[in-house]
Jmol script that loads the backbone (N, CA, C; Angstrom):
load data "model"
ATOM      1  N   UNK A   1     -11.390 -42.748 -26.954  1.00  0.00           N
ATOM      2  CA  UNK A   1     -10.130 -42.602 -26.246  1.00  0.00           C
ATOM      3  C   UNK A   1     -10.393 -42.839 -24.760  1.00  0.00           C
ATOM      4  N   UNK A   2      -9.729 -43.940 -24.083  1.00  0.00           N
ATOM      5  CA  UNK A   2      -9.790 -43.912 -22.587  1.00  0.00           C
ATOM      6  C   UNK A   2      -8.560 -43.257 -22.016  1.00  0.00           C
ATOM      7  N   UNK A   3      -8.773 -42.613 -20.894  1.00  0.00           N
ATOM      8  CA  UNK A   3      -7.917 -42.275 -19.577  1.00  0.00           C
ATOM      9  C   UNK A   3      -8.243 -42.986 -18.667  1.00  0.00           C
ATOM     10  N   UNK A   4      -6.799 -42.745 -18.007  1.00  0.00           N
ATOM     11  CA  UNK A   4      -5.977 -43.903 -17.309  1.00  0.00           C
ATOM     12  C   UNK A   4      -6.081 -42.995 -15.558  1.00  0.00           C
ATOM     13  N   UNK A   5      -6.043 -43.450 -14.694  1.00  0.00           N
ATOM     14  CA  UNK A   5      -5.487 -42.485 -13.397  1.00  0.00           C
ATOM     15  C   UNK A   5      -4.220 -41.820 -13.775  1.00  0.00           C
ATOM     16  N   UNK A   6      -2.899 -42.746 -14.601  1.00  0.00           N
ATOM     17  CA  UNK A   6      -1.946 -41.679 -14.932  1.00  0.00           C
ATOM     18  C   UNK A   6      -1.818 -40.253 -15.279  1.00  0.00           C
ATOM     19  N   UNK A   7      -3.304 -40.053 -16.444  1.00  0.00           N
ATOM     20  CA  UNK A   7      -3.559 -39.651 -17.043  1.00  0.00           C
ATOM     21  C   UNK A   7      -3.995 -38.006 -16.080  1.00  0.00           C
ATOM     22  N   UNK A   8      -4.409 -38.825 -15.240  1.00  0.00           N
ATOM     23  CA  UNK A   8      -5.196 -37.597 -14.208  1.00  0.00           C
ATOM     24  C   UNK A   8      -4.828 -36.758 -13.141  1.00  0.00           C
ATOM     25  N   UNK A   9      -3.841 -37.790 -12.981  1.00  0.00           N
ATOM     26  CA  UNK A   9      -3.045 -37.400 -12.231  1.00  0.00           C
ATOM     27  C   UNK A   9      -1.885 -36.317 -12.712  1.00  0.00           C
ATOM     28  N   UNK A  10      -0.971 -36.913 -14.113  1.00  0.00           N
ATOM     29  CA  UNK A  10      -1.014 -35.656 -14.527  1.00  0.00           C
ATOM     30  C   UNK A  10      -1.263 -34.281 -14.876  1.00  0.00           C
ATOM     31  N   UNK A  11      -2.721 -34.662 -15.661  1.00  0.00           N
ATOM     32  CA  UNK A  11      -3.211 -33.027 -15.299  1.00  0.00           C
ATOM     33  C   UNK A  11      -3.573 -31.781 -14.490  1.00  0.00           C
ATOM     34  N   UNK A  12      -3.851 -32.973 -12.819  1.00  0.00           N
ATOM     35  CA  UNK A  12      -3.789 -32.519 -11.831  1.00  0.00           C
ATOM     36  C   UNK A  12      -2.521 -31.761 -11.675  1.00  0.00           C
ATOM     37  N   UNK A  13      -1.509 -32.196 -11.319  1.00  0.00           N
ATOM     38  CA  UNK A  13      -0.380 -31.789 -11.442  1.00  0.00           C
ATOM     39  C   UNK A  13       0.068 -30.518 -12.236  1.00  0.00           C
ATOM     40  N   UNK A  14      -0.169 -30.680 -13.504  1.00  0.00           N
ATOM     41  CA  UNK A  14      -0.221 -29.637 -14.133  1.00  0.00           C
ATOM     42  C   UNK A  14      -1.129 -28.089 -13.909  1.00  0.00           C
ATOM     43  N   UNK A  15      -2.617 -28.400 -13.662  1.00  0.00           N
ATOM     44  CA  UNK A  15      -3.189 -27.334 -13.183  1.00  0.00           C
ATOM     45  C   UNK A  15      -2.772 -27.065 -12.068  1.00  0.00           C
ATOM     46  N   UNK A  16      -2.253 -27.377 -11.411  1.00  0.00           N
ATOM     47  CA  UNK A  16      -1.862 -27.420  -9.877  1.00  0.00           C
ATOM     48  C   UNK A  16      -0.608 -26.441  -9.800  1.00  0.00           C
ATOM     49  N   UNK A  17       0.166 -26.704 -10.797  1.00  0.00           N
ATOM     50  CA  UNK A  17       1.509 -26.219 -10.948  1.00  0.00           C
ATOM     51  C   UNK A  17       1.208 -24.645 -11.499  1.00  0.00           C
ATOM     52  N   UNK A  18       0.360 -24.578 -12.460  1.00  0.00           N
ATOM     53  CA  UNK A  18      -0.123 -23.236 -13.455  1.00  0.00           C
ATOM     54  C   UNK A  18      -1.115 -22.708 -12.047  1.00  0.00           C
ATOM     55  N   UNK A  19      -1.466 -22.884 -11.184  1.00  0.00           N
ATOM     56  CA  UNK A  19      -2.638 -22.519 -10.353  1.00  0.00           C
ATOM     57  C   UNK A  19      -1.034 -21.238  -9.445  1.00  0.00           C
ATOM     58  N   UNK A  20      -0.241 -22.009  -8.674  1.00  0.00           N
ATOM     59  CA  UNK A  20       0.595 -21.706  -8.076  1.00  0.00           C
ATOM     60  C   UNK A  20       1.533 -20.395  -9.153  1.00  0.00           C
ATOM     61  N   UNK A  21       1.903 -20.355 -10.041  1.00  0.00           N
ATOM     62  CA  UNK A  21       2.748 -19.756 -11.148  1.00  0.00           C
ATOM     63  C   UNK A  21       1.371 -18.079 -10.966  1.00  0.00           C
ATOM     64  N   UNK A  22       0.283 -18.676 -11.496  1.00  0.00           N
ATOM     65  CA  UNK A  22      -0.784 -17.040 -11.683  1.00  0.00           C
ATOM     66  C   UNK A  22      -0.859 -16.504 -10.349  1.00  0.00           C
ATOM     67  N   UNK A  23      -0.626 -17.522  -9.042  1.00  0.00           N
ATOM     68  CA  UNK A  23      -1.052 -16.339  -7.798  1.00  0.00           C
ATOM     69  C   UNK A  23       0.334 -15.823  -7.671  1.00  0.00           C
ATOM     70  N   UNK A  24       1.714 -16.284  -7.942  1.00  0.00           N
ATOM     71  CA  UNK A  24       2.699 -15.659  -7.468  1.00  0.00           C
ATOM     72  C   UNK A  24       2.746 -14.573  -8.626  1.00  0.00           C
ATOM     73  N   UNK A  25       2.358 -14.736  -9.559  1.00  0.00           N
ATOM     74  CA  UNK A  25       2.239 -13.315 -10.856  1.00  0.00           C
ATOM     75  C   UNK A  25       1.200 -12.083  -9.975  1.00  0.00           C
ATOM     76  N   UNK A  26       0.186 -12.555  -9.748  1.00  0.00           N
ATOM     77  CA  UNK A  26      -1.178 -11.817  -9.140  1.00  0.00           C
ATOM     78  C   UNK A  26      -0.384 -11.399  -7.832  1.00  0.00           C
ATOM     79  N   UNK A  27       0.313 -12.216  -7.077  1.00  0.00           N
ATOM     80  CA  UNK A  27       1.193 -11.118  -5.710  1.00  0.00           C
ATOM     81  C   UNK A  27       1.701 -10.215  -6.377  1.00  0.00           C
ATOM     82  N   UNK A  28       3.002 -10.105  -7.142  1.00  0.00           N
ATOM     83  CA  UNK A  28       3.758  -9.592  -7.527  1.00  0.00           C
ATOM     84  C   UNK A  28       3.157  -8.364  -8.463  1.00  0.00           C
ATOM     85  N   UNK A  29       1.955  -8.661  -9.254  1.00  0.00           N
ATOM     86  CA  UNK A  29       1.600  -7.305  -9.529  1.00  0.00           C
ATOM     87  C   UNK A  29       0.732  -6.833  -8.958  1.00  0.00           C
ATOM     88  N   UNK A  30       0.234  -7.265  -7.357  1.00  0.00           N
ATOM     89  CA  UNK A  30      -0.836  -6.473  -6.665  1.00  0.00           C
ATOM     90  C   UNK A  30       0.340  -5.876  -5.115  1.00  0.00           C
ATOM     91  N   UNK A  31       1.741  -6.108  -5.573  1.00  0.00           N
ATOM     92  CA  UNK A  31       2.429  -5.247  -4.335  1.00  0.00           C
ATOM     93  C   UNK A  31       2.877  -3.674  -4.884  1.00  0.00           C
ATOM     94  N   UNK A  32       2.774  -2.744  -3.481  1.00  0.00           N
ATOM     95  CA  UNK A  32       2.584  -1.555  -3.292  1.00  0.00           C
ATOM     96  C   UNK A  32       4.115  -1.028  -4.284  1.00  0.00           C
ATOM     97  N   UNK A  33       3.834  -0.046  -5.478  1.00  0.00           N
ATOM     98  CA  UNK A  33       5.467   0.572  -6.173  1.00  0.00           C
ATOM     99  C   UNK A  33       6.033   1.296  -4.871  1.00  0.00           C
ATOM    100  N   UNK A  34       7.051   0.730  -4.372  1.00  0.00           N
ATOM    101  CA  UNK A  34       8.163   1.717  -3.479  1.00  0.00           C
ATOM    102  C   UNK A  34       8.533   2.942  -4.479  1.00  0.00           C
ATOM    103  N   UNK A  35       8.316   4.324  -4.047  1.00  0.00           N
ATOM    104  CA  UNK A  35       8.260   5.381  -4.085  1.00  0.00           C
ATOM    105  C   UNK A  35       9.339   6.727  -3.138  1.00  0.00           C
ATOM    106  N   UNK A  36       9.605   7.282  -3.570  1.00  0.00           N
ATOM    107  CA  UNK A  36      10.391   8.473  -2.773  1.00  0.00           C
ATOM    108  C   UNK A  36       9.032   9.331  -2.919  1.00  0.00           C
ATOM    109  N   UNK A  37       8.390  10.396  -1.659  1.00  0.00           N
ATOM    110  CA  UNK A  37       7.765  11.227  -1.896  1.00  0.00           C
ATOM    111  C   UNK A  37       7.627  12.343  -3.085  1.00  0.00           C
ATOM    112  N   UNK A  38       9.052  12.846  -3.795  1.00  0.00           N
ATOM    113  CA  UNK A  38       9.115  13.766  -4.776  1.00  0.00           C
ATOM    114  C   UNK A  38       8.840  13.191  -5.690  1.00  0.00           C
ATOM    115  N   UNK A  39       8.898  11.730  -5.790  1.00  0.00           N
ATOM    116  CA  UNK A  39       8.309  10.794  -7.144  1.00  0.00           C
ATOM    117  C   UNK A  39       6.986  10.817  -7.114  1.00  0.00           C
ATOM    118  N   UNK A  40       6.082  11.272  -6.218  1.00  0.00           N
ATOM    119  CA  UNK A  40       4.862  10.547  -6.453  1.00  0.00           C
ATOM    120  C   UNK A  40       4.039  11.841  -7.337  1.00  0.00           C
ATOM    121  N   UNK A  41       3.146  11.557  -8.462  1.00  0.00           N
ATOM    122  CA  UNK A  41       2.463  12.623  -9.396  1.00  0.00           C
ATOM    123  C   UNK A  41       1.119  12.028  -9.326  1.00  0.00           C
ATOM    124  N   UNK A  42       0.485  12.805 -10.216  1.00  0.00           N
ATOM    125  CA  UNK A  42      -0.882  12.627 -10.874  1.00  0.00           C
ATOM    126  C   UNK A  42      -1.177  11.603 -12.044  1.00  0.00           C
ATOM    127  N   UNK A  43       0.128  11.043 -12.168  1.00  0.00           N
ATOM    128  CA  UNK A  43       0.134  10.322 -13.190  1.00  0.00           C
ATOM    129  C   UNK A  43      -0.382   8.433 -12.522  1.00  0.00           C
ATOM    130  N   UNK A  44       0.153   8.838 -10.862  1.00  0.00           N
ATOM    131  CA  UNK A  44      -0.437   7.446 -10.031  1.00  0.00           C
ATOM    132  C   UNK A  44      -1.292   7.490  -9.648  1.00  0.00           C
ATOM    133  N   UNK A  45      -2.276   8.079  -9.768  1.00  0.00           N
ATOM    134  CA  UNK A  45      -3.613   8.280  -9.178  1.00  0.00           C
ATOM    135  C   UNK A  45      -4.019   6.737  -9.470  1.00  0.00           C
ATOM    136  N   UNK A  46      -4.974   6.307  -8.545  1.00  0.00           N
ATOM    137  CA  UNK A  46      -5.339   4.820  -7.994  1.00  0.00           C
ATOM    138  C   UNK A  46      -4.440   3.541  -7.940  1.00  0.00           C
ATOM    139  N   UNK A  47      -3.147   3.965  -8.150  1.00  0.00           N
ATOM    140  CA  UNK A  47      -2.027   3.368  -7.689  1.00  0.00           C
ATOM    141  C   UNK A  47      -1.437   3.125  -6.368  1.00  0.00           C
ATOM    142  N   UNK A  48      -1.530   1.962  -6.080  1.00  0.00           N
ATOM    143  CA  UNK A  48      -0.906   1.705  -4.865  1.00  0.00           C
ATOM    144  C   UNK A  48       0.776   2.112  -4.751  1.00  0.00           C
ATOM    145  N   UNK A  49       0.750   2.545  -3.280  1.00  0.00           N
ATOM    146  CA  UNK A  49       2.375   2.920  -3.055  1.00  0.00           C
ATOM    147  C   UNK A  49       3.235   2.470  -2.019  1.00  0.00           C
ATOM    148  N   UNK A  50       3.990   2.677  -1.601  1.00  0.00           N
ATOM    149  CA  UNK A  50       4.860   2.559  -0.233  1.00  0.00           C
ATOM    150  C   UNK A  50       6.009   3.720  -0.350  1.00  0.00           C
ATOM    151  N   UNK A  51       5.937   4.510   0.670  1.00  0.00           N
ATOM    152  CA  UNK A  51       6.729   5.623   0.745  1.00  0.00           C
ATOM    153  C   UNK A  51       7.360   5.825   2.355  1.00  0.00           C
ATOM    154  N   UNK A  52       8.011   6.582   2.957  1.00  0.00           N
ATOM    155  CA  UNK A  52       8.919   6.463   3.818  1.00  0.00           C
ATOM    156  C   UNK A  52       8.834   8.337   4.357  1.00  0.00           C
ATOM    157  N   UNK A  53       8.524   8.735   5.527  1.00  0.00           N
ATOM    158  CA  UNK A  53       9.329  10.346   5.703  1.00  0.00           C
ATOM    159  C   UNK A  53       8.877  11.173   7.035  1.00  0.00           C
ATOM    160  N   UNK A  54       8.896  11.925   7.608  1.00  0.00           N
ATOM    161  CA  UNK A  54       8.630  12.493   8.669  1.00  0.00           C
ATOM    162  C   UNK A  54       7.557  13.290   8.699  1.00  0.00           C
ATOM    163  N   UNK A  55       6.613  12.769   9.802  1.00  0.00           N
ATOM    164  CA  UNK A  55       5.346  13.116  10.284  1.00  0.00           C
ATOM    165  C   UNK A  55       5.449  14.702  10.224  1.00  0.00           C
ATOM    166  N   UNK A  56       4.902  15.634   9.675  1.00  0.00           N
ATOM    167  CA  UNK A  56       4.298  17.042  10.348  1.00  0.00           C
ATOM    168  C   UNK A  56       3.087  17.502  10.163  1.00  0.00           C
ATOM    169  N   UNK A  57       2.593  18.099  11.312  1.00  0.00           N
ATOM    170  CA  UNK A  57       1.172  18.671  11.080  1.00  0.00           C
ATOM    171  C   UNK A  57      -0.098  17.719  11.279  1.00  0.00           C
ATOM    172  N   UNK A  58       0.704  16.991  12.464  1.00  0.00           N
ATOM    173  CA  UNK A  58      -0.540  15.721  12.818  1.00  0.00           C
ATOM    174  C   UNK A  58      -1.875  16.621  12.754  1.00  0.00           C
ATOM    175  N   UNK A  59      -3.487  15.681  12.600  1.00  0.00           N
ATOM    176  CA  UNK A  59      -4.372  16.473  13.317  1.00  0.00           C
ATOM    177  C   UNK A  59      -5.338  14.905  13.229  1.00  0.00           C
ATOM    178  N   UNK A  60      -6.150  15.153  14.388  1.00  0.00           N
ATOM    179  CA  UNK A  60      -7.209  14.254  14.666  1.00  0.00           C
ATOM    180  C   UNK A  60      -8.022  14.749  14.682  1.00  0.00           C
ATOM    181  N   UNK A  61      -9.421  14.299  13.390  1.00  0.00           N
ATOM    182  CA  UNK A  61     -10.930  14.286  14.492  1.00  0.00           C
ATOM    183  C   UNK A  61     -12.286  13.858  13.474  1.00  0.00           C
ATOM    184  N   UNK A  62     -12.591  13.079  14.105  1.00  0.00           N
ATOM    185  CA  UNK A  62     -13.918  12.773  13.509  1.00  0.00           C
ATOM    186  C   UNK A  62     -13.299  11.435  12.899  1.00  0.00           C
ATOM    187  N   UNK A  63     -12.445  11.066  13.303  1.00  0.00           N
ATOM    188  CA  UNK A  63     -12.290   9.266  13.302  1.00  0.00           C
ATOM    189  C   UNK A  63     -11.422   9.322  12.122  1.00  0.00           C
ATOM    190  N   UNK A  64     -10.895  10.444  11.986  1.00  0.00           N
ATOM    191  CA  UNK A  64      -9.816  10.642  10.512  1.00  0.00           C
ATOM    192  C   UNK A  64      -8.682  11.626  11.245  1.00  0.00           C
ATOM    193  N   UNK A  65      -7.366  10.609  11.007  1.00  0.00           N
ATOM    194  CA  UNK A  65      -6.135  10.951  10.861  1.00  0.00           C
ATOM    195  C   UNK A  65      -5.791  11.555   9.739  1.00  0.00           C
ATOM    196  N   UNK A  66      -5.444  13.061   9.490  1.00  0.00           N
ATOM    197  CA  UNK A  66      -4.570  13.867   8.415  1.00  0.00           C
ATOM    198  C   UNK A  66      -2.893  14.352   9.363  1.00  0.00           C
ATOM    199  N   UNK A  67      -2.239  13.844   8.010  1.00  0.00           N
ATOM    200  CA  UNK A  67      -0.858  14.193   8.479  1.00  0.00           C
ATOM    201  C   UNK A  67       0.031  14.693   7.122  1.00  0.00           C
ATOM    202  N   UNK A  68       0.667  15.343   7.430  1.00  0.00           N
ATOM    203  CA  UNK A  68       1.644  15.262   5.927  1.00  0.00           C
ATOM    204  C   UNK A  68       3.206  14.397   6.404  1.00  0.00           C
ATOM    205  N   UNK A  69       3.267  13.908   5.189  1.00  0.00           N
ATOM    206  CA  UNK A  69       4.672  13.214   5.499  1.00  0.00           C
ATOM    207  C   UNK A  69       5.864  13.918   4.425  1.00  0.00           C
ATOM    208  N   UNK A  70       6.823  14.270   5.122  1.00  0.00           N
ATOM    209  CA  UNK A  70       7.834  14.832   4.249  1.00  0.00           C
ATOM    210  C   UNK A  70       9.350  14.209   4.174  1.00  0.00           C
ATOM    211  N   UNK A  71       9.794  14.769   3.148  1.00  0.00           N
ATOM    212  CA  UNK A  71      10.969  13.846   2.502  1.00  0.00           C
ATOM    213  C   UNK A  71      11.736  14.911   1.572  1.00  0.00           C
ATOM    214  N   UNK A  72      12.184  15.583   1.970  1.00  0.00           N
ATOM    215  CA  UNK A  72      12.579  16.549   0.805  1.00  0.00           C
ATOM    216  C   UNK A  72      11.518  17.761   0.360  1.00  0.00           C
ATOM    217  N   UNK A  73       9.996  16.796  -0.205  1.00  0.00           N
ATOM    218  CA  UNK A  73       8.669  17.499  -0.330  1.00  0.00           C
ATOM    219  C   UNK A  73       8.085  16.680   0.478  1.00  0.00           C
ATOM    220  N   UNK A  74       6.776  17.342   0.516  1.00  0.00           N
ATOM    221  CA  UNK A  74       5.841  16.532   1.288  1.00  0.00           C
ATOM    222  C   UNK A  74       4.559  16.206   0.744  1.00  0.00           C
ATOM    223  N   UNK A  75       3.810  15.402   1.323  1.00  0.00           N
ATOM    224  CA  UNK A  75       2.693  14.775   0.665  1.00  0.00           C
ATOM    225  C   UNK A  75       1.542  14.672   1.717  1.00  0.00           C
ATOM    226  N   UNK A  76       0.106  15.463   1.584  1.00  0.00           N
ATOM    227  CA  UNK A  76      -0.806  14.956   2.602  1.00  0.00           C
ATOM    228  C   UNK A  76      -1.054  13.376   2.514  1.00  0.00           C
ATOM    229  N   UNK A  77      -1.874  13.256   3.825  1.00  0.00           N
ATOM    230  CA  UNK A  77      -1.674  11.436   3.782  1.00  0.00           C
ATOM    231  C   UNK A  77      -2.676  11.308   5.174  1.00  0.00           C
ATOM    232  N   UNK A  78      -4.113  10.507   4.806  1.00  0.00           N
ATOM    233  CA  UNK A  78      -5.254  10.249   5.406  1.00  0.00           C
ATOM    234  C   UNK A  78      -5.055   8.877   5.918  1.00  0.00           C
ATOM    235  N   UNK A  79      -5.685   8.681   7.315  1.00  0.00           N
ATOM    236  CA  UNK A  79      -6.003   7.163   7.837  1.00  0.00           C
ATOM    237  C   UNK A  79      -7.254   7.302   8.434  1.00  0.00           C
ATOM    238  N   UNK A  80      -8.450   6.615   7.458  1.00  0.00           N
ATOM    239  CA  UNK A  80      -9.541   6.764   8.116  1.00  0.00           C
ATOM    240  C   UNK A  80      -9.581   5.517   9.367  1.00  0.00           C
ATOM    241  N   UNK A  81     -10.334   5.709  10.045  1.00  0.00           N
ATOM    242  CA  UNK A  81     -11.042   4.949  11.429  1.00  0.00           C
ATOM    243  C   UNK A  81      -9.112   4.512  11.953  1.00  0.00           C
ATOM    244  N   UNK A  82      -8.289   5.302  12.410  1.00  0.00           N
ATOM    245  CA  UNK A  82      -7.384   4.408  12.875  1.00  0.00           C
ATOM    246  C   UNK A  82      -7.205   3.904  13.882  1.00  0.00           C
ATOM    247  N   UNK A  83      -6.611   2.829  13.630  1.00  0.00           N
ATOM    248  CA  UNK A  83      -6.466   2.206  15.419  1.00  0.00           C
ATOM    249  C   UNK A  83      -5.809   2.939  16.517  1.00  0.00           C
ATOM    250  N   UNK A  84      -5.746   2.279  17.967  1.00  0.00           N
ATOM    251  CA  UNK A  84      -5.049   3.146  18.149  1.00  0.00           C
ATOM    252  C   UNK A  84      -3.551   2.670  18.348  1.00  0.00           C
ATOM    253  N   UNK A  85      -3.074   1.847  18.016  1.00  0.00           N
ATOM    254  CA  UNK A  85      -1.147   1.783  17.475  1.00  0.00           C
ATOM    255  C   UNK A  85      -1.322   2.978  16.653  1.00  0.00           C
ATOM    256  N   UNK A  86      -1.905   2.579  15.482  1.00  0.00           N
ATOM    257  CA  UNK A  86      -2.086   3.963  14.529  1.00  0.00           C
ATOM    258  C   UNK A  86      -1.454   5.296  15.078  1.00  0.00           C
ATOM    259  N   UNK A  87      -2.202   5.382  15.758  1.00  0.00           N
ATOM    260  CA  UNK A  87      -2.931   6.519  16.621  1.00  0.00           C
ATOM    261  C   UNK A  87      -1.263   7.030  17.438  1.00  0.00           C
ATOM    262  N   UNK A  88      -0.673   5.902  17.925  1.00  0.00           N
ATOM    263  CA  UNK A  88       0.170   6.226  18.890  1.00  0.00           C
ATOM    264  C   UNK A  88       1.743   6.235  17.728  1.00  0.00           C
ATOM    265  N   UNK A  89       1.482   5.657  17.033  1.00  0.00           N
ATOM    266  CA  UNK A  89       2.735   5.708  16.030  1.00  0.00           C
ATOM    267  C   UNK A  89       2.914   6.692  15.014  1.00  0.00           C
ATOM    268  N   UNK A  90       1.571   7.422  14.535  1.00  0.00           N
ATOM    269  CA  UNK A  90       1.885   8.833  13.954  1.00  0.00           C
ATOM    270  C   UNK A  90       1.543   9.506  15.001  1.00  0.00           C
ATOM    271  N   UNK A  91       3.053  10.195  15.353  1.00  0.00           N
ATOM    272  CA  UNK A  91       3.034  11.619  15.844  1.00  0.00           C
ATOM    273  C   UNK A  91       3.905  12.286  15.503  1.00  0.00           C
ATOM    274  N   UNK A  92       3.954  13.733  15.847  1.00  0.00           N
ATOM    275  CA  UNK A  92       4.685  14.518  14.972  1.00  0.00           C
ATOM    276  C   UNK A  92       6.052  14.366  15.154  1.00  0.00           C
ATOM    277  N   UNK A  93       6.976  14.268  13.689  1.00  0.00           N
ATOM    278  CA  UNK A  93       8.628  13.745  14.143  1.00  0.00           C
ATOM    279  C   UNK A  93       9.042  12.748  14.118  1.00  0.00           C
ATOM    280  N   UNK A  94       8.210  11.800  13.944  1.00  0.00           N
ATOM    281  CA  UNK A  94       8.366  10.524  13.830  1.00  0.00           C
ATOM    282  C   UNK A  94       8.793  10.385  11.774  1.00  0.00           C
ATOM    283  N   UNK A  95       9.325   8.934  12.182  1.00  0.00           N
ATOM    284  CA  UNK A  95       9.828   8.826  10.879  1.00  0.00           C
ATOM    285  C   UNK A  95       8.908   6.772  10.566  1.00  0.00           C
ATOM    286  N   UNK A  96       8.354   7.429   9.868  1.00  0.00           N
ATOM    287  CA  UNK A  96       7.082   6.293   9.094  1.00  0.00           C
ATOM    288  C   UNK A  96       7.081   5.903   7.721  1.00  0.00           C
ATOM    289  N   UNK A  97       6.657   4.443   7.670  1.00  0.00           N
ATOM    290  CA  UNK A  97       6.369   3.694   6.435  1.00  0.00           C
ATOM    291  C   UNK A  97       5.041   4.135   6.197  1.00  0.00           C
ATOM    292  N   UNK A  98       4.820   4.091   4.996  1.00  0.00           N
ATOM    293  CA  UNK A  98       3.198   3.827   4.808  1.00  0.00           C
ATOM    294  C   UNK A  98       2.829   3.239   3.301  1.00  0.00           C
ATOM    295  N   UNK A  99       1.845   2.494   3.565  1.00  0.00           N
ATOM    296  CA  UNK A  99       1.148   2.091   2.142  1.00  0.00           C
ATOM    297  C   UNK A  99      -0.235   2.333   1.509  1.00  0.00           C
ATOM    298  N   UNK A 100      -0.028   2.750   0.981  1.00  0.00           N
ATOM    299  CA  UNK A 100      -1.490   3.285   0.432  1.00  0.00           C
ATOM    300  C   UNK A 100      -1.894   3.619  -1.026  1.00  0.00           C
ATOM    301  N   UNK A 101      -2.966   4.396  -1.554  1.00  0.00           N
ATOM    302  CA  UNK A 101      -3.536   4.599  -2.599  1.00  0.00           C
ATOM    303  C   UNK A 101      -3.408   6.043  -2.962  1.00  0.00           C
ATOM    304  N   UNK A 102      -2.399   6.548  -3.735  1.00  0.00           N
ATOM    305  CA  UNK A 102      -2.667   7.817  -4.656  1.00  0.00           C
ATOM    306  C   UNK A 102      -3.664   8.088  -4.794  1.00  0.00           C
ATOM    307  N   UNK A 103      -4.533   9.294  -4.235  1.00  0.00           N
ATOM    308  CA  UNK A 103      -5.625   9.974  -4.848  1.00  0.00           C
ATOM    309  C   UNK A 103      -5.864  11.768  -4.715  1.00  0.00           C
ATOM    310  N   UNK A 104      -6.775  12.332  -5.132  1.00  0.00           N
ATOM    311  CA  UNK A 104      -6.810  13.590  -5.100  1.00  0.00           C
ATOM    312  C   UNK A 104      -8.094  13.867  -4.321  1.00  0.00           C
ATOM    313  N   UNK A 105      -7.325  14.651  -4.183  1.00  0.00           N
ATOM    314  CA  UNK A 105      -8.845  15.479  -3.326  1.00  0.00           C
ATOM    315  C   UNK A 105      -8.647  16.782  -3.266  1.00  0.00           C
ATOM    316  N   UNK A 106      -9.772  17.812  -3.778  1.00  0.00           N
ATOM    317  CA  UNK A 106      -9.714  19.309  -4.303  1.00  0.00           C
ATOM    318  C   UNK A 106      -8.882  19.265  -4.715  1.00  0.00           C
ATOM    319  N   UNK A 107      -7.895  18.792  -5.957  1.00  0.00           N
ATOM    320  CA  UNK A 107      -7.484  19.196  -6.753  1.00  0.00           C
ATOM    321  C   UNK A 107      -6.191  18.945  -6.121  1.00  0.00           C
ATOM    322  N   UNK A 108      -5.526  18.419  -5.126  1.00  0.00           N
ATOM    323  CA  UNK A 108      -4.236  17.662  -4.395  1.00  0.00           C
ATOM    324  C   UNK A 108      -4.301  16.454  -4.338  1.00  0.00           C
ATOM    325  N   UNK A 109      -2.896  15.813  -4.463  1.00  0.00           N
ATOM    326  CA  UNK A 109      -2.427  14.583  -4.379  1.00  0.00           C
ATOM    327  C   UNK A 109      -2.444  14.195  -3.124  1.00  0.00           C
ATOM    328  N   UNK A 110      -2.628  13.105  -2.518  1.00  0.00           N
ATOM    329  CA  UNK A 110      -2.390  12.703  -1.302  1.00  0.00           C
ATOM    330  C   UNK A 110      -2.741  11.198  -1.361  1.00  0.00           C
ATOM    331  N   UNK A 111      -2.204  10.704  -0.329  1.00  0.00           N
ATOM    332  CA  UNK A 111      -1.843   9.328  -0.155  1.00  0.00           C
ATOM    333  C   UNK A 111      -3.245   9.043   0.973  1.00  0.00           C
ATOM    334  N   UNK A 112      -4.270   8.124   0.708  1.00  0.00           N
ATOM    335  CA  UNK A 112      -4.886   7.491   1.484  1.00  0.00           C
ATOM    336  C   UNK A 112      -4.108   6.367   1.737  1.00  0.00           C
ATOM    337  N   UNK A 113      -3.731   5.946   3.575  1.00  0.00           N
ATOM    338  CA  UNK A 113      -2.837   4.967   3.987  1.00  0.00           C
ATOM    339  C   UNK A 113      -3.809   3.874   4.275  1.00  0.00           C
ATOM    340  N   UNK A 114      -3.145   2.760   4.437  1.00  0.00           N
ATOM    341  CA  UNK A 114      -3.518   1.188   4.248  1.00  0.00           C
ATOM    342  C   UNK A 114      -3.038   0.730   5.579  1.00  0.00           C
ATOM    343  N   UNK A 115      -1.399   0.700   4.987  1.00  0.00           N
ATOM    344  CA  UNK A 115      -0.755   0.177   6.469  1.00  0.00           C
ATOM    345  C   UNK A 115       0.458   1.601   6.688  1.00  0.00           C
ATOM    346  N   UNK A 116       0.202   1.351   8.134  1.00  0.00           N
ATOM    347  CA  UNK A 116       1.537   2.553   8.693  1.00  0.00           C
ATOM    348  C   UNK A 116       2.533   1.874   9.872  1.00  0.00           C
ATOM    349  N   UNK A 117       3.648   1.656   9.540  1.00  0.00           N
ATOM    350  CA  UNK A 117       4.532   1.038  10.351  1.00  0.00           C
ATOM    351  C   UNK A 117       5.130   2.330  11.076  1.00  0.00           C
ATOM    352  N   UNK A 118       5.855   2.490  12.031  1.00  0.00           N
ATOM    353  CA  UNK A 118       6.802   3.561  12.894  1.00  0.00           C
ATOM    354  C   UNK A 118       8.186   2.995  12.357  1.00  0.00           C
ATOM    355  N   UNK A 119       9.296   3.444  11.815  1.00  0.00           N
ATOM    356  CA  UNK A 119      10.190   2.739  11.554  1.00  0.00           C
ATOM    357  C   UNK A 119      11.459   3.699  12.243  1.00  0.00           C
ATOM    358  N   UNK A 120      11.301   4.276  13.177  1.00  0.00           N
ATOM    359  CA  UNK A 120      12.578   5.256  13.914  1.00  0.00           C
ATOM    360  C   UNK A 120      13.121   4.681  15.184  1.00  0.00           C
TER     361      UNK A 120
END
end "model"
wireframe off; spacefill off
backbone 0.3
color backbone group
């Protein structure tokens, strides 16, 4: 059996087309579940999130941001090494995005953050 350039060109095309189709699948299931704080359980643990709510109980030190963010309930919520926008955009009262990873620590839920927008 010979092939033709037609031939190759097609398939190009084709892998080309299926190449584009798996990364927009692979975005779509590697973006953060939008969440209300009272939604978030033990059941998301290493689940990525995006949640929304008001800073209380800032504290700094040792190159780690702890804050809780509340919404009705509240949720602790870590930013290791943050920058300093970071730095200047959680403070207490403020009303913040954040994205991050469900995890526990001693036996609590809390959100390790990724990205933190100021959205007030």
């Amino acid at each position: 059996m010979e092939f033709d350039d037609f031939f190759f060109r097609k398939l190009a095309l084709g892998i080309g087309i299926a190449g584009i189709l798996l990364l927009a699948a692979m975005s779509a299931a590697t973006k953060p579940l939008e969440v209300s704080i009272p939604e978030i359980n033990g059941g998301m643990l290493q689940k990525k999130v995006s949640t929304e709510g008001i800073v209380k109980n800032r504290f700094y030190s040792k190159n780690t941001l702890l804050f809780e963010l509340v919404d009705g309930k509240s949720i602790k919520a870590v930013v290791f090494s943050p920058t300093e926008k970071e730095l200047k955009e959680i403070e207490n009262s403020a009303v913040i995005r954040i994205e991050g990873t469900v995890q526990e620590y001693k036996g609590k839920i809390e959100i390790v953050a990724e990205k933190v927008k100021r959205i007030d």
